[in-house]
N, C-alpha and C positions, 0 to 999 in steps of 0.2 A: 861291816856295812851290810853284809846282806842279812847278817841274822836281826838286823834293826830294821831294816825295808821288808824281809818277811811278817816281825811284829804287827809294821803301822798298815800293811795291807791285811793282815790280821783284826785289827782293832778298827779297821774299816769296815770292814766287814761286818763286823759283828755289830756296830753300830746301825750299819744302813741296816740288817736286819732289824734293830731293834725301832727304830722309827718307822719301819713297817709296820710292826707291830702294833705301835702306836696308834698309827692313823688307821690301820683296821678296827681297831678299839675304841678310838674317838666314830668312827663311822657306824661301828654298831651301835654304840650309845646314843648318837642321834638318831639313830630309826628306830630304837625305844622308846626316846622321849616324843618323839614325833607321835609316834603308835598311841604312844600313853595318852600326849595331850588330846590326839585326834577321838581317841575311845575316850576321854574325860568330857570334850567339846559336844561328843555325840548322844553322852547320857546325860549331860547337862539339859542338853534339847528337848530330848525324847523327856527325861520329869518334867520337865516344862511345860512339854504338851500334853502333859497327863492332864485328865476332867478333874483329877483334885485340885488344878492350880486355878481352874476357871471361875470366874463369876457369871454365872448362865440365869439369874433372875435377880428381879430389881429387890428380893426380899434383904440382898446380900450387902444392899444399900444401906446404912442406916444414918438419916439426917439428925444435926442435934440444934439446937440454937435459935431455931424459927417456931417463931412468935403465932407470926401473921399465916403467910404461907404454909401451906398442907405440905407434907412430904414427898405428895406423888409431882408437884407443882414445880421442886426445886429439884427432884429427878427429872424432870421432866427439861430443864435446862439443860443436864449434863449429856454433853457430845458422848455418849457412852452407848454402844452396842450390844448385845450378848448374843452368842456366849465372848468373854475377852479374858484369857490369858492375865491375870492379875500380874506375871512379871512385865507387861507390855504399857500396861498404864502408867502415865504421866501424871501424878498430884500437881507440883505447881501446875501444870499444864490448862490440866481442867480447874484448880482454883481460878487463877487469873479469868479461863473462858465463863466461868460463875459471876464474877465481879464486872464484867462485860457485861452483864446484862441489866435490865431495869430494876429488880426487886432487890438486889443484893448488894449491898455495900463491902462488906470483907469476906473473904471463905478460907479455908483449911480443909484439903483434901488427906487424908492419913488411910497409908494402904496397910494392911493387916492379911499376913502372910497363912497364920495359922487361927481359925482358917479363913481361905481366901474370902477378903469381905474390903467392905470400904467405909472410912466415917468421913461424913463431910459436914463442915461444922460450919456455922455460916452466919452473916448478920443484917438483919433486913433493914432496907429503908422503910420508915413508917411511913405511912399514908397518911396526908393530911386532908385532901380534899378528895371530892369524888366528881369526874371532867365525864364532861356530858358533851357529846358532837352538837353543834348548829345543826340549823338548815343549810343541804346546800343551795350553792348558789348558783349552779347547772345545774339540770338536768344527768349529765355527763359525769359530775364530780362524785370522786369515790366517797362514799359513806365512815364516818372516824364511829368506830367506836367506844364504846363507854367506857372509860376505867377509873385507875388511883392512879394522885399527884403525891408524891412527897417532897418535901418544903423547898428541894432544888429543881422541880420541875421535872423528876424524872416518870415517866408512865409504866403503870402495870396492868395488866388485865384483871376486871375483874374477877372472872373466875382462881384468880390466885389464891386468891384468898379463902378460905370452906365457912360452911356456914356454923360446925362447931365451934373454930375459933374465933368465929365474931360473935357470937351467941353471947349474950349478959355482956357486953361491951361497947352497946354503943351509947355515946354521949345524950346525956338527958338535953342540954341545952342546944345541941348541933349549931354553936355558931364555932366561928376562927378564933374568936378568944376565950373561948370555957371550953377549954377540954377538948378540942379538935385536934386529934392529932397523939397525945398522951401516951405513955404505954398503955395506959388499962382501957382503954375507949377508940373506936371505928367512928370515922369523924365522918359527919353528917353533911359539913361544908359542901356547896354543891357553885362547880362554877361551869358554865356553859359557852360557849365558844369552840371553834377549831383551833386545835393543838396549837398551831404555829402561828396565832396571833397571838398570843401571850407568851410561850413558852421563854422565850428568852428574859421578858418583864417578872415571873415569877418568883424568884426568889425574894426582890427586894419587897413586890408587892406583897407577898403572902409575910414574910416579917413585919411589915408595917399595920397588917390584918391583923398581925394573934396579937397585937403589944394594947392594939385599943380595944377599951372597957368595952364599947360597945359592942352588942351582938351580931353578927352578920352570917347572916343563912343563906345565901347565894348572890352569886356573881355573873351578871351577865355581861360575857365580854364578844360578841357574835358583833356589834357595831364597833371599831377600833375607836373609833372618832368621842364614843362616850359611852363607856364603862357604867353599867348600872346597879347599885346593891341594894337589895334584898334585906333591910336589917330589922331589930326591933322598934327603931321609931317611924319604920314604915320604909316607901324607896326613894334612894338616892343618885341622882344623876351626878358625875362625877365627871364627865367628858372622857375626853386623850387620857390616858396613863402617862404622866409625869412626876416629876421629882419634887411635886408638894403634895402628895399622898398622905401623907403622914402628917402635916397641914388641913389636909381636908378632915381627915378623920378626928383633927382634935378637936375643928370647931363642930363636927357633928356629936361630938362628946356634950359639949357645953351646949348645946340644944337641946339634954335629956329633958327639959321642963316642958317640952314644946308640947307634949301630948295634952299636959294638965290644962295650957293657957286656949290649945284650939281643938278642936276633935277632930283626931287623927283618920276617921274616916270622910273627912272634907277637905283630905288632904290628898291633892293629886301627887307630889312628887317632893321631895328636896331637893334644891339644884344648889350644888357645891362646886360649878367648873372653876367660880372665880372667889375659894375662900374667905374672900376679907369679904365680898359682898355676897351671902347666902342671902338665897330667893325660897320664896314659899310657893307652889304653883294650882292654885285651887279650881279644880275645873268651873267652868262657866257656869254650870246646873245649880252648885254647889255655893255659887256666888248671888243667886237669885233668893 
């Protein structure tokens, strides 16, 4: 009995030593890996923050896909600062902030590590008309002004656009149905009013512009009550913007003969507010 209770306080023994062991050895091993990660965490940083990983000028930008828009114009949207840490930037981040804006319909931010640099690849809404502010109508009221419409009403300034890439592009006819709007043409379309009496009517009205033959070279919509256009058989009063537009424009189709049967400079106006009954409005001078 006792040379077996000698053993197991023996083999006790040596045991709890040995689990000392252990956990001294699991203890030093974690203060290595610790050390390790911390020194691994710490030169991750410091290359991080090295000047080779920054983008410190807009040359490091390079835009691809725009048409219309200059390069400096579509930089010039992007939330981006310098100098910035190219691992810090966010692509979808600033794509989507791209797409938030008026000129651009889709983007692709691609960050490029070696070397640090950016392409953002992008696609613009084309401009269809060219929005000219009213007068206002205080004293007081802030002044709108001028830019491009494209066909859903969205606005851009015009300086977006450079003068090299409209150069040999704009449309010979400038009306809404020849070529206003095109890829290869800067549409001449000219429609006048403040923004936010039409914007919301644009899309259907500017569809129902480009579909008719006739030419139409501005739109004035400064009066809500009657819409007036600007075309080649001279001008037409249209009244309210309503949902026979497209109605009005066909019978003003079938009037292409009107020039030949009266002379279209004794002609004050066409009046279309009420389609089925088109008026001819001949000043009183002109009726003498």
């Amino acid at each position: 009995m006792a040379s077996f209770a000698s053993v197991s306080q023996t083999e006790l023994g040596r045991r709890r030593d040995q689990l000392r062991r252990q956990r001294r050895l699991k203890l030093v091993q974690g203060i290595w890996q610790a050390l390790a990660v911390s020194t691994f965490a710490g030169g991750l940083l410091w290359g991080i923050a090295q000047p080779i990983w920054l983008i410190t000028k807009p040359e490091q930008v390079k835009v691809e896909g725009n048409q219309w828009l200059s390069d400096r114009a579509v930089m010039s949207l992007l939330p981006l600062s310098y100098p910035q840490s190219v691992w810090g930037i966010q692509p979808q981040a600033l794509a989507k902030k791209l797409e938030s804006t008026g000129p651009i319909a889709k983007a692709k931010v691609i960050r490029h590590l070696f070397p640090p640099s950016l392409r953002v690849e992008v696609q613009e809404r084309l401009p269809v008309a060219i929005a000219q502010p009213g007068l206002a109508l205080t004293p007081t009221q802030e002044t709108q002004k001028a830019g491009w419409l494209d066909a859903n009403g969205g606005w851009m300034p015009l300086e977006s656009y450079t003068a090299d890439k409209r150069s040999g592009r704009v449309s010979e006819g400038g009306s809404a149905s020849k070529g206003a709007g095109s890829s290869h043409s800067m549409p001449t379309l000219k429609i006048i009013g403040r923004l936010e009496l039409y914007r919301v009517y644009w899309p259907q009205f500017y569809s129902a512009l480009s579909r008719s033959p006739v030419k139409v070279f501005e739109v004035n919509w400064q009066n809500p009550g009657n819409l007036i256009l600007m075309t080649e058989l001279g001008i037409v009063h249209l009244g309210p913007y309503s949902s026979r537009m497209a109605e009005q424009l066909t019978v003003l189709d079938k009037m292409r003969q009107l020039p030949k049967k009266l002379d279209s400079s004794k002609i004050g106006y066409i009046d279309l507010k009420n389609p089925a009954s088109p008026m001819i409005h001949i000043p009183e001078q002109e009726k003498q």
